[in-house]
DSSP file (Angstrom, degrees, kcal/mol; ACC not computed):
  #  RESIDUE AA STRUCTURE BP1 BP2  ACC     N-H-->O    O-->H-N    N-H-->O    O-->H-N    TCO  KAPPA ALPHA  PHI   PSI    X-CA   Y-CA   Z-CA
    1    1 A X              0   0    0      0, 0.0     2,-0.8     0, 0.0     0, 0.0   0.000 360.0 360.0 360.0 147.4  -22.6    2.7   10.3
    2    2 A X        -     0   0    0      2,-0.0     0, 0.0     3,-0.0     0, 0.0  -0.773 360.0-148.6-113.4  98.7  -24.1    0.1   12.6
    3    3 A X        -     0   0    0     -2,-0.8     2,-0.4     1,-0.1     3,-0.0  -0.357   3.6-150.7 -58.3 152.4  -23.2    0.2   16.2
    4    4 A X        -     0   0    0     49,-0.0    -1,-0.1     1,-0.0    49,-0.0  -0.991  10.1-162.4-109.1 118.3  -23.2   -3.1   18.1
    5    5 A X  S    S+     0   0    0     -2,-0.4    15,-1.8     1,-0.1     2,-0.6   0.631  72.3  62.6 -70.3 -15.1  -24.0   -1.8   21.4
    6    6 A X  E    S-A   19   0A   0     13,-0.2     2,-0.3    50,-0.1    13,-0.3  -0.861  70.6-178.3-107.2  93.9  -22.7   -5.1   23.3
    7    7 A X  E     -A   18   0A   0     11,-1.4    11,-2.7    -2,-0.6     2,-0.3  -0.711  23.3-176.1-113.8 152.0  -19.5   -5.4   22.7
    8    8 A X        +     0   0    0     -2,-0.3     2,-0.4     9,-0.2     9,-0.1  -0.944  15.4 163.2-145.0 123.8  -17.2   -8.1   23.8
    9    9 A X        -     0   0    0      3,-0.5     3,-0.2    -2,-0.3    -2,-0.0  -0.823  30.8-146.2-151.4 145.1  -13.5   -7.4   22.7
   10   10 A X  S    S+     0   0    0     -2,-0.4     4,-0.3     5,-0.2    -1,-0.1   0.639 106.2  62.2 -97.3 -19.6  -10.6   -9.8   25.0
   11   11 A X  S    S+     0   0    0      3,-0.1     2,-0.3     2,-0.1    -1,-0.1   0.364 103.0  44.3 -83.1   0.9   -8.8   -7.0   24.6
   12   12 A X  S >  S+     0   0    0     -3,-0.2     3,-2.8     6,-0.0    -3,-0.5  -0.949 117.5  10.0-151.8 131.1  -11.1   -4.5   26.6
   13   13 A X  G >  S-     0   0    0     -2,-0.3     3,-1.1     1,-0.3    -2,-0.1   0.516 122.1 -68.1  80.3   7.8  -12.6   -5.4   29.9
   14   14 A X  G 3  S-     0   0    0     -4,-0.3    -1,-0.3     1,-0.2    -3,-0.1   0.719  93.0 -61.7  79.7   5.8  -10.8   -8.5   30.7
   15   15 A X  G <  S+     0   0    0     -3,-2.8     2,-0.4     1,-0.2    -1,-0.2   0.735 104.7 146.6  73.0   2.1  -12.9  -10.1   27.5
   16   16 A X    <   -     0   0    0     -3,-1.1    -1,-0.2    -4,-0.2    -7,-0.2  -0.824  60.2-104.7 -90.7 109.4  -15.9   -9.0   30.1
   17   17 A X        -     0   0    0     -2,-0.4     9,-1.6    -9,-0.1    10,-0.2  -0.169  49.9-150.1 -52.6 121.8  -19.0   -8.0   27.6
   18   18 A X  E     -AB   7  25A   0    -11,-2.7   -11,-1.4     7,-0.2     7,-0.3  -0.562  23.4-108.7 -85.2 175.0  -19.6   -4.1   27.3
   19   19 A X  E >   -A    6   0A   0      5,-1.8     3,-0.9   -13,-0.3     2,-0.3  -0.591  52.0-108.5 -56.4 126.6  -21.7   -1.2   26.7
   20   20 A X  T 3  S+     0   0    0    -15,-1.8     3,-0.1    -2,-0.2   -15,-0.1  -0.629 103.6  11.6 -54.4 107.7  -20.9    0.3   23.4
   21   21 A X  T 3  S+     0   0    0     -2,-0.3    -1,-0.2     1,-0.2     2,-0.2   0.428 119.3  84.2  92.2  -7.6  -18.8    3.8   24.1
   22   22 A X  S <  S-     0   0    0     -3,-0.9    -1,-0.2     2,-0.1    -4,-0.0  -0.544  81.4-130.3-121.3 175.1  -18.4    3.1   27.8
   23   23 A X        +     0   0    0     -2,-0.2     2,-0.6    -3,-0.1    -3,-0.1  -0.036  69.3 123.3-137.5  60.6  -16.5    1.4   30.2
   24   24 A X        -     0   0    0     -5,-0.2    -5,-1.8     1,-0.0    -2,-0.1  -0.957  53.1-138.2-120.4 117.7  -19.8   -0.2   31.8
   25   25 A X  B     -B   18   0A   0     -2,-0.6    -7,-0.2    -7,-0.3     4,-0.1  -0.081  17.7-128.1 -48.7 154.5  -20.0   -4.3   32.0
   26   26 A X  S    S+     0   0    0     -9,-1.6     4,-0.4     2,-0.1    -8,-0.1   0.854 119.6  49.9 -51.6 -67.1  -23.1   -6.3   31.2
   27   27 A X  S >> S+     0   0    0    -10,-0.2     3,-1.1     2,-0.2     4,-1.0   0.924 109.0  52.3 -63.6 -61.7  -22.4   -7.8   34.8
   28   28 A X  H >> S+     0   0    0      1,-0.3     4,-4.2     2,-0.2     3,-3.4   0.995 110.1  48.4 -50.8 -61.6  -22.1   -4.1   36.3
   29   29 A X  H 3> S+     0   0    0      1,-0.2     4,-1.7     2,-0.2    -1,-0.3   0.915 117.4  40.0 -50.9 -22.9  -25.6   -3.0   34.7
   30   30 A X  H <4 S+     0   0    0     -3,-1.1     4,-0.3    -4,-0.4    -1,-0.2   0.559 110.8  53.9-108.6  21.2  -27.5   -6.0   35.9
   31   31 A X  H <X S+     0   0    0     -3,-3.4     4,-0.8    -4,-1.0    -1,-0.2   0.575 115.9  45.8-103.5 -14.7  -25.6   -5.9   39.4
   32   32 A X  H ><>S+     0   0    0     -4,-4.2     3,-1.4    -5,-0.4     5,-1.1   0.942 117.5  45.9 -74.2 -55.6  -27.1   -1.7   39.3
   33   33 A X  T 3<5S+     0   0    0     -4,-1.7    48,-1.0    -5,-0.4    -1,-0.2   0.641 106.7  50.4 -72.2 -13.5  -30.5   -3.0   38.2
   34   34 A X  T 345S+     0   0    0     -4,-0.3    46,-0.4    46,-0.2    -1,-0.4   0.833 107.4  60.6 -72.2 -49.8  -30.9   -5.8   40.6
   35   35 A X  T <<5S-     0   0    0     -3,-1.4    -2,-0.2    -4,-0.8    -1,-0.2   0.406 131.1 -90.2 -90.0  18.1  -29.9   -2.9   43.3
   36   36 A X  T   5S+     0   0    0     -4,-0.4     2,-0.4     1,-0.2    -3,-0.2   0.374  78.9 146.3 108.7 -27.5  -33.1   -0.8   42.3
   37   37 A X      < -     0   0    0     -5,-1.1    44,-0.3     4,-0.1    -1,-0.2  -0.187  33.1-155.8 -72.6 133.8  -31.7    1.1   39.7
   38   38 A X     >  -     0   0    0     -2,-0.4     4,-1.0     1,-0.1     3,-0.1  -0.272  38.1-102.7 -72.9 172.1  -34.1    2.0   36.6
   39   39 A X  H  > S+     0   0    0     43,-0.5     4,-2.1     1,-0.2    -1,-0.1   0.846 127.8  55.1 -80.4 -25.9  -33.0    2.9   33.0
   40   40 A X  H  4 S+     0   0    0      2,-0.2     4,-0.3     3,-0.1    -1,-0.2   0.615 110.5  49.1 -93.8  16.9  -33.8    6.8   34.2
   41   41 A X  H >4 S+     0   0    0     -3,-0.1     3,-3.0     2,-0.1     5,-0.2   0.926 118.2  34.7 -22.1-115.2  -31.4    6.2   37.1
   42   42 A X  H 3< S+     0   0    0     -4,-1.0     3,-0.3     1,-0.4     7,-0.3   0.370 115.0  52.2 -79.1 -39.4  -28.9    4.9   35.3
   43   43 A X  T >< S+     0   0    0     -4,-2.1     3,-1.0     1,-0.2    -1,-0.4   0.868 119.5  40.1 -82.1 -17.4  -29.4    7.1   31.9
   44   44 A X  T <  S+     0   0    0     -3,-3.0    -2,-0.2     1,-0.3    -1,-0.2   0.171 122.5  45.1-110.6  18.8  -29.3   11.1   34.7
   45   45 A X  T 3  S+     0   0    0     -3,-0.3    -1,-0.3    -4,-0.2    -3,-0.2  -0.077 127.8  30.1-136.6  13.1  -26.1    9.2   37.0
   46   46 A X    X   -     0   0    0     -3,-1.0     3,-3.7    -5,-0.2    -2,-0.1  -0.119  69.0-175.9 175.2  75.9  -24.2    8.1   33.5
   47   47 A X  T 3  S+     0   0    0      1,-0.3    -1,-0.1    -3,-0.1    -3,-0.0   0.837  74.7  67.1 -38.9 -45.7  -24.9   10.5   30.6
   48   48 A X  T 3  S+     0   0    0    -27,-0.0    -1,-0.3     2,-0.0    -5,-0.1   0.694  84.6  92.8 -61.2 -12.5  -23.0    8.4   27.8
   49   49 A X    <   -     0   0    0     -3,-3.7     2,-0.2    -7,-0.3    -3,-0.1  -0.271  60.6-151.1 -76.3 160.1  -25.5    5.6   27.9
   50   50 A X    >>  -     0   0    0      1,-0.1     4,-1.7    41,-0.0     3,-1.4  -0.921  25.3-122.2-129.6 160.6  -28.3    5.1   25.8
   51   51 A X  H 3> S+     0   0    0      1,-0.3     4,-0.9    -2,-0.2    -1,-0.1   0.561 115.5  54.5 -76.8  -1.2  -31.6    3.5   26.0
   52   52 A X  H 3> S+     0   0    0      3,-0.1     4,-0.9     2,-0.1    -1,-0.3   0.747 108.7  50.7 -93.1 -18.2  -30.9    1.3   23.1
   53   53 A X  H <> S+     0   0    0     -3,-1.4     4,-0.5     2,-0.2    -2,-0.2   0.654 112.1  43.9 -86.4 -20.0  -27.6    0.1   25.0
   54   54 A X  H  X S+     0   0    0     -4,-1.7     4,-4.3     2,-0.2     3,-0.5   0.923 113.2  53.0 -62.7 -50.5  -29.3   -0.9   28.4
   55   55 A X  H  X S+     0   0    0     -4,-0.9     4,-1.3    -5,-0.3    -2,-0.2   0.835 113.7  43.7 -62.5 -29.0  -31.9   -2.4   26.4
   56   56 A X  H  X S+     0   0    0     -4,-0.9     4,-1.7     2,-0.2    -1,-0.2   0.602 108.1  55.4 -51.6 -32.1  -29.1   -4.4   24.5
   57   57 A X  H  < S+     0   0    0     -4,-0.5     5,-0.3    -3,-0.5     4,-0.3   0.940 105.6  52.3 -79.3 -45.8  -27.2   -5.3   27.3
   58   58 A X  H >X S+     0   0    0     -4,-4.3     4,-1.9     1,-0.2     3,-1.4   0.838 107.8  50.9 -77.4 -15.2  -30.3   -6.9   28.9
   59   59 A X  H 3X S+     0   0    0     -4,-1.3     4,-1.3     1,-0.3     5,-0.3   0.972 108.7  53.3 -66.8 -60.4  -31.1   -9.1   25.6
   60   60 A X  H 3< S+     0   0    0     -4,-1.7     4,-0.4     1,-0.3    -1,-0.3   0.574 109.3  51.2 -66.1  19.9  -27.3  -10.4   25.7
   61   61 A X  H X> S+     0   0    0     -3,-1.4     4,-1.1    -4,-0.3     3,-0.6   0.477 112.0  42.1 -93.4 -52.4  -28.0  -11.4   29.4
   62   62 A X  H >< S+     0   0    0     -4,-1.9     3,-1.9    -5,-0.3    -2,-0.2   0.927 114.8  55.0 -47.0 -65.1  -31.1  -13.3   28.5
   63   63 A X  T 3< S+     0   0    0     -4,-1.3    -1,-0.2     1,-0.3    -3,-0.1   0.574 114.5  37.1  24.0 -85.2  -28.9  -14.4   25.7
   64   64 A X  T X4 S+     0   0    0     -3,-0.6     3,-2.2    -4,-0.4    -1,-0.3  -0.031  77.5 154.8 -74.4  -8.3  -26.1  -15.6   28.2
   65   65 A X  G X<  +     0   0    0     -3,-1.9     3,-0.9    -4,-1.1     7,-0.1   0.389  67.4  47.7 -51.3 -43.2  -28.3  -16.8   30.5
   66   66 A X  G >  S+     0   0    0      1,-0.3     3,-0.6    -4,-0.1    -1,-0.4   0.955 112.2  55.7 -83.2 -30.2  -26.3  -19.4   32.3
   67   67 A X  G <  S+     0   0    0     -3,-2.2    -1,-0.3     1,-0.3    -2,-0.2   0.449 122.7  35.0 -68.7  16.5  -23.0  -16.4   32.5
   68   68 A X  G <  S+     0   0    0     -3,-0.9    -1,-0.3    -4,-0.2    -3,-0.1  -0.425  75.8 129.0-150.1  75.8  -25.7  -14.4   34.2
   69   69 A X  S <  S+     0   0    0     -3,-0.6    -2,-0.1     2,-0.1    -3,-0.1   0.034  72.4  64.0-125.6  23.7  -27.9  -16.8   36.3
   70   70 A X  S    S+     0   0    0     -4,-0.0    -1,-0.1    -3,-0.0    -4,-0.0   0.635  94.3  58.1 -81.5 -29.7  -27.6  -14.6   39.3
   71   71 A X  S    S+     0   0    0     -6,-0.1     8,-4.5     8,-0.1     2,-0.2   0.288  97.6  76.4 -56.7 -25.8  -29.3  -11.9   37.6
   72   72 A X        -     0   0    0      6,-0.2     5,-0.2    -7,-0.1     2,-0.2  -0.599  67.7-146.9 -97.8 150.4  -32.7  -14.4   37.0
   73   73 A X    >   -     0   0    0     -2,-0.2     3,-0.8     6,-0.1    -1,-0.1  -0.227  47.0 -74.9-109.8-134.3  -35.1  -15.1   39.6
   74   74 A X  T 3  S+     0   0    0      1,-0.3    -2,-0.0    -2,-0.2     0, 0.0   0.853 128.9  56.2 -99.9 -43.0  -36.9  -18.0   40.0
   75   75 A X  T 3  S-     0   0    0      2,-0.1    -1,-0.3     1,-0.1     2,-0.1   0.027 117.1-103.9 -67.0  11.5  -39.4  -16.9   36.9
   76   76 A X  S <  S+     0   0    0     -3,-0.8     2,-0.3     1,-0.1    -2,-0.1  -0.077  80.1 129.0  76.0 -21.8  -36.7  -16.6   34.7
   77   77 A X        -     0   0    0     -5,-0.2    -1,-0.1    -2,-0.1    -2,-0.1  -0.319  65.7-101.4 -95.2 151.8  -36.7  -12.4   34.7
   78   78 A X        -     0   0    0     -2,-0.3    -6,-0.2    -6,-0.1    -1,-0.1   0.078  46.4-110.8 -43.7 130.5  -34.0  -10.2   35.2
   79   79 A X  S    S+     0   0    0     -8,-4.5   -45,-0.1   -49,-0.1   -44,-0.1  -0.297  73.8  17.2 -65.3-175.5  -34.1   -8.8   38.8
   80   80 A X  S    S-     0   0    0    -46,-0.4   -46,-0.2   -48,-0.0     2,-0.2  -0.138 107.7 -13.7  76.4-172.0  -34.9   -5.3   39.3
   81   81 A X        -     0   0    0    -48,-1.0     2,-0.2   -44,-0.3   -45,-0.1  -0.528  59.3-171.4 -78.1 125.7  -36.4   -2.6   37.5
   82   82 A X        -     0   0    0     -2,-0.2     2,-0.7   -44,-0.0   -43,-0.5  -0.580  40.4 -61.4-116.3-151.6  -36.6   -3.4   33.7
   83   83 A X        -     0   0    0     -2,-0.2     5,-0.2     1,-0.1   -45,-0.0  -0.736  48.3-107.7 -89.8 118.5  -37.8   -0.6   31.0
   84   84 A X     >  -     0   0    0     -2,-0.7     4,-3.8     1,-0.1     5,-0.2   0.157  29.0-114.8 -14.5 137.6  -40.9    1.3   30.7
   85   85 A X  T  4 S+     0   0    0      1,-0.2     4,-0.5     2,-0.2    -1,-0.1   0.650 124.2  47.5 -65.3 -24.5  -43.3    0.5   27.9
   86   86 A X  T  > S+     0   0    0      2,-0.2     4,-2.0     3,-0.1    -1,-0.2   0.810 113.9  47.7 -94.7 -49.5  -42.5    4.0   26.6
   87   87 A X  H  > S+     0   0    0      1,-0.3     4,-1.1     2,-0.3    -2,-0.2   0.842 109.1  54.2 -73.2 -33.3  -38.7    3.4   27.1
   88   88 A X  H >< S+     0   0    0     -4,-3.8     3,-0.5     1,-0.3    -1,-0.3   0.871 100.8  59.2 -66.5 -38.4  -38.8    0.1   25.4
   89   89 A X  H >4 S+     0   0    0     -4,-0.5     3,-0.7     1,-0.3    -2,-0.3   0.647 101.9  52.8-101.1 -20.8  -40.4    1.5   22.5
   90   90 A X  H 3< S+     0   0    0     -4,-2.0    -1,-0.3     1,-0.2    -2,-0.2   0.634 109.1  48.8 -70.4 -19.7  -37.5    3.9   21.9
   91   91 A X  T <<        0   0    0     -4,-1.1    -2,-0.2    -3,-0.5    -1,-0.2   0.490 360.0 360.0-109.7  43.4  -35.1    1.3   21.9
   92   92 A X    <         0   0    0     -3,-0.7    -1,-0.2    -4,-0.1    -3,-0.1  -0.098 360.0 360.0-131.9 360.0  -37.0   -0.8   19.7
């Protein structure tokens, strides 16, 4: 079976895009990561996530860009903390 880890269901969330297995936004993860949090933040304060789902939510923001243009700075990248070169390469 093939998860899709961004899931966006009208029925779930207000129609608000999720985390696959969770009840975590899109919006919520890049309003954590903006506030400092890292993916190992975020994976040791919210066991059910995964590094392949962070890393998923941030493509469907890039994605989305203009439903998440609070989330960009001026250089186009996602505030915050993004994923480790080691972390990326697991959810790759």
């Amino acid at each position: 079976m093939t998860i899709k880890w961004v899931v966006v269901d009208p029925l779930v969330q207000n129609g608000e895009a999720f985390l696959y297995g969770t009840r975590l936004t899109v919006r919520r993860l890049l309003e954590l990561r903006a506030s400092g949090y890292d993916a190992a933040r975020l994976l040791a304060e919210m066991p059910e996530l995964r590094i392949v789902g962070i890393a998923r939510a941030y493509e469907h923001a890039v994605a989305n860009r203009t439903e998440y243009a609070e989330f960009f700075d001026e250089g186009g990248r996602l505030l915050g903390p993004g994923l480790t070169a080691e972390e990326a390469a697991l959810a790759s």
